[in-house]
OpenMM code with the backbone's topology and positions (N, CA, C; nanometers):
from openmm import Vec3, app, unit

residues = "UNK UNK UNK UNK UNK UNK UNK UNK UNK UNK UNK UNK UNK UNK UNK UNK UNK UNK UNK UNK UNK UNK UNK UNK UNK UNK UNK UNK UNK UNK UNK UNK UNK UNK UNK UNK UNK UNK UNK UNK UNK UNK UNK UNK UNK UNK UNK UNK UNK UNK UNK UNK UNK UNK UNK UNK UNK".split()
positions = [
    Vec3(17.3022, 17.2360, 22.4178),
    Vec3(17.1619, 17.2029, 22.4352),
    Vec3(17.0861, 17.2161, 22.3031),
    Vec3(17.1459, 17.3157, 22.2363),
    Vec3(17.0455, 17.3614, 22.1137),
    Vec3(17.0702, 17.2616, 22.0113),
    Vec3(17.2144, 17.1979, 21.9938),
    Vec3(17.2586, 17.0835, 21.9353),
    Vec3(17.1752, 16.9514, 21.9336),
    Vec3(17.1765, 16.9094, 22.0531),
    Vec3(17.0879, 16.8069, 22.0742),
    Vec3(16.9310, 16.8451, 22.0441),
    Vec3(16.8995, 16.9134, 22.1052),
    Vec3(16.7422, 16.9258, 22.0535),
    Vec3(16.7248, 16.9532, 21.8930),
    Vec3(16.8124, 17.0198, 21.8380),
    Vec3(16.8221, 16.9615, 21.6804),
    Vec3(16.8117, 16.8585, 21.6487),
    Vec3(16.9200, 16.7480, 21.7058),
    Vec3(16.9475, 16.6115, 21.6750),
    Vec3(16.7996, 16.5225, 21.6673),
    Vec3(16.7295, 16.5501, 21.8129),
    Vec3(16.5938, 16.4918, 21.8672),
    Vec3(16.5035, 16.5213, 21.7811),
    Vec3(16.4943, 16.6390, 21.7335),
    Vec3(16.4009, 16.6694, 21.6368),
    Vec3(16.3968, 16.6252, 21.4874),
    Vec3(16.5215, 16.6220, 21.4568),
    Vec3(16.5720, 16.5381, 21.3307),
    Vec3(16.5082, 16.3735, 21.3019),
    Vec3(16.5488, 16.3229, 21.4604),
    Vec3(16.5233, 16.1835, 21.4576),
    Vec3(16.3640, 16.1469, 21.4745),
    Vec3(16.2731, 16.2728, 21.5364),
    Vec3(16.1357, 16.2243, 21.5043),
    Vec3(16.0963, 16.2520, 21.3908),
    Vec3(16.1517, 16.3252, 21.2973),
    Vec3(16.0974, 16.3762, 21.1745),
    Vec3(16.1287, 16.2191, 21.0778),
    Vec3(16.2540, 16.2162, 21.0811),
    Vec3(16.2561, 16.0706, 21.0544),
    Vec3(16.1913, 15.9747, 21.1016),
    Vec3(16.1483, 15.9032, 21.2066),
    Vec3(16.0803, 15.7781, 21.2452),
    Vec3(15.9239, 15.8753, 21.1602),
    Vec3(15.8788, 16.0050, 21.1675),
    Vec3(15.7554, 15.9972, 21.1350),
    Vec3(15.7622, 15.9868, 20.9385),
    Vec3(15.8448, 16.0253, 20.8844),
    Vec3(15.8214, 15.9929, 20.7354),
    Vec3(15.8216, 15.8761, 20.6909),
    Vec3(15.9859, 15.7661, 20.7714),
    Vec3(15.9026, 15.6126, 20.7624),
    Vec3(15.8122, 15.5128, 20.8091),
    Vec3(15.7602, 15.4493, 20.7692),
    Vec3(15.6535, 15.3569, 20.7899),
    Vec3(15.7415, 15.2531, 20.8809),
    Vec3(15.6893, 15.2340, 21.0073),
    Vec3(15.7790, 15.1402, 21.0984),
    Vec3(15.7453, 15.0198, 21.0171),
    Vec3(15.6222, 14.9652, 20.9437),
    Vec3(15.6472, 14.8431, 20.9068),
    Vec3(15.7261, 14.8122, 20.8020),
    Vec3(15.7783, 14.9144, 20.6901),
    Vec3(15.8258, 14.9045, 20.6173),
    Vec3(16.0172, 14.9105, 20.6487),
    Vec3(16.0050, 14.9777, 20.7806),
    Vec3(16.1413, 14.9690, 20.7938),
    Vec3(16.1690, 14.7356, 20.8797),
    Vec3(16.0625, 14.7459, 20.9307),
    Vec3(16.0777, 14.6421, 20.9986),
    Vec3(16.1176, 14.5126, 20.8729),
    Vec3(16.0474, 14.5641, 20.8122),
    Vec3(16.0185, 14.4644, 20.6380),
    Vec3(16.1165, 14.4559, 20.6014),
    Vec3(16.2331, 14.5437, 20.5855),
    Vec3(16.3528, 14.5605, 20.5196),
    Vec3(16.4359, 14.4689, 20.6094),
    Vec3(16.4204, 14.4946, 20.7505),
    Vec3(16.5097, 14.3958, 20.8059),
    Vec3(16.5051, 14.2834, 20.8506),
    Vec3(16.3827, 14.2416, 20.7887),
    Vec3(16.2962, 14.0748, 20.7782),
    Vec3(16.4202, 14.0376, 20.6682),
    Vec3(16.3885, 14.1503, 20.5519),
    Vec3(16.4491, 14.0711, 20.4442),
    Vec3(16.5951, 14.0296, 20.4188),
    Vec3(16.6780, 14.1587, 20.5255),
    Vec3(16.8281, 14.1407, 20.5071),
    Vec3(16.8653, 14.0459, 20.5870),
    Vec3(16.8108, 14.0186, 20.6776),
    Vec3(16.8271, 13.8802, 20.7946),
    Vec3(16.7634, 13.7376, 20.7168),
    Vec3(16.6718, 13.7443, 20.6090),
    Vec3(16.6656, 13.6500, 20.5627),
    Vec3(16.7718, 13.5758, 20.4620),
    Vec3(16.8222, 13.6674, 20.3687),
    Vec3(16.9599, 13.6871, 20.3256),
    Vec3(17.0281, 13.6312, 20.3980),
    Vec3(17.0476, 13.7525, 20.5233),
    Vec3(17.1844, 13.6691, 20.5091),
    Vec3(17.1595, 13.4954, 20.6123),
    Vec3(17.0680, 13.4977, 20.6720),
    Vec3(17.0555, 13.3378, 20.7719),
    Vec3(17.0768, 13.2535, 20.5761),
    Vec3(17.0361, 13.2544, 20.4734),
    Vec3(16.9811, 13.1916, 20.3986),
    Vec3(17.1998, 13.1501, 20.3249),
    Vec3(17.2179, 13.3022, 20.3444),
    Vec3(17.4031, 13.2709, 20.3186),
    Vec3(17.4680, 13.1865, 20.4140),
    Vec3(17.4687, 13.1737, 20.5092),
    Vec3(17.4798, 13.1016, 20.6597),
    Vec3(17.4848, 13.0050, 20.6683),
    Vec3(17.3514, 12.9273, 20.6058),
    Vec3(17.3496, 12.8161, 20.5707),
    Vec3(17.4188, 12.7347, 20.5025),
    Vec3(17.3900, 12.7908, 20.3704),
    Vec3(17.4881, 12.7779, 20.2735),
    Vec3(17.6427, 12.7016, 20.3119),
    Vec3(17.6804, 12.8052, 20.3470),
    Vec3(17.8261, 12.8328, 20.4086),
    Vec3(17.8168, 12.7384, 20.4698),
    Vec3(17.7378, 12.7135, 20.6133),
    Vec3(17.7683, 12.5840, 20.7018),
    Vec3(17.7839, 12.4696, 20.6237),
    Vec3(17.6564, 12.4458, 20.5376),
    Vec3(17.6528, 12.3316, 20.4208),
    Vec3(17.7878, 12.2870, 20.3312),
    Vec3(17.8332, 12.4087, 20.3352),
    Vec3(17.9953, 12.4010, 20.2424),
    Vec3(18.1042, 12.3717, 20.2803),
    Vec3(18.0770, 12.4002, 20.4552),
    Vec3(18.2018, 12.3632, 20.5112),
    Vec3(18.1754, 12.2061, 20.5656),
    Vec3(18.0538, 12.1635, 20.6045),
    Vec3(18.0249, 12.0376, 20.6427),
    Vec3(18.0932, 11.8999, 20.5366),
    Vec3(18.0068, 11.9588, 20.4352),
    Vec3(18.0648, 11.8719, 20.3086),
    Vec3(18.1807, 11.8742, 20.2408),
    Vec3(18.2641, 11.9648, 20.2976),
    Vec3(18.4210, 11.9832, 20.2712),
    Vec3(18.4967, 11.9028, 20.3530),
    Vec3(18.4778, 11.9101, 20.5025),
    Vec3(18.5334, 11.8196, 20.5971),
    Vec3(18.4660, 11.6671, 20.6016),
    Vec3(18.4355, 11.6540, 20.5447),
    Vec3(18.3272, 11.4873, 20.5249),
    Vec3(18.3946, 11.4477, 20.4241),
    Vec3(18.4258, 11.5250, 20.2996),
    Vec3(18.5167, 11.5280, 20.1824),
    Vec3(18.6486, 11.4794, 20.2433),
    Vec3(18.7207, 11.5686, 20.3158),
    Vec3(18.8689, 11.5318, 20.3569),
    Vec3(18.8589, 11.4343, 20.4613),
    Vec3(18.7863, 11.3760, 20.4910),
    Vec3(18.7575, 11.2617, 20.6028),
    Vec3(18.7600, 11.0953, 20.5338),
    Vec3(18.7048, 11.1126, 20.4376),
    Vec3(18.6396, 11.0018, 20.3764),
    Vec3(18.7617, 10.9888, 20.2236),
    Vec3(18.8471, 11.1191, 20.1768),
    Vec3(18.9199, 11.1159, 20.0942),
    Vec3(19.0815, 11.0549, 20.1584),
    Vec3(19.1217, 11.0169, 20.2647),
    Vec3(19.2397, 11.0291, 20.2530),
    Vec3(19.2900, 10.8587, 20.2347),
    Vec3(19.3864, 10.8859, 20.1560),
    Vec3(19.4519, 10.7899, 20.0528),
    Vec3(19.5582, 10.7471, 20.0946),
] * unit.nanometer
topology = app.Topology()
chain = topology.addChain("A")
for resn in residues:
    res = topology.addResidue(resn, chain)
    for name in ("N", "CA", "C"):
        topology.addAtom(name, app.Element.getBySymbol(name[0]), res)
C-alpha cells in the first residue's frame, strides 16, 4: 500500500511541475515528424513501383 501511494504521489508531483500544454506541444511536434516521414516514405515507395512498372524491358 505504502508503495503505491508513493508511486501516486510521484506521478502528481510530476503532472504538477509540467505544463500540460507544453507536454501536449511536444507531442504535436513528434507526430508531426514523424506523419511528415510517412509521407515521404509512401512517396518513395509509390514512385519506385511506377518506376518498375513503366521500366520493364
Amino acid at each position: 500500500m505504502q508503495k503505491g501511494l508513493t508511486r501516486l504521489l510521484m506521478l502528481f508531483i510530476v503532472l504538477i511541475s509540467f505544463s500540460s500544454c507544453s507536454i501536449i506541444g511536444g507531442i504535436f511536434k513528434a507526430g508531426v515528424g514523424v506523419g511528415i516521414f510517412i509521407v515521404v516514405a509512401v512517396i518513395a515507395i509509390i514512385i519506385f513501383i511506377i518506376s518498375k512498372i513503366f521500366d520493364k524491358k
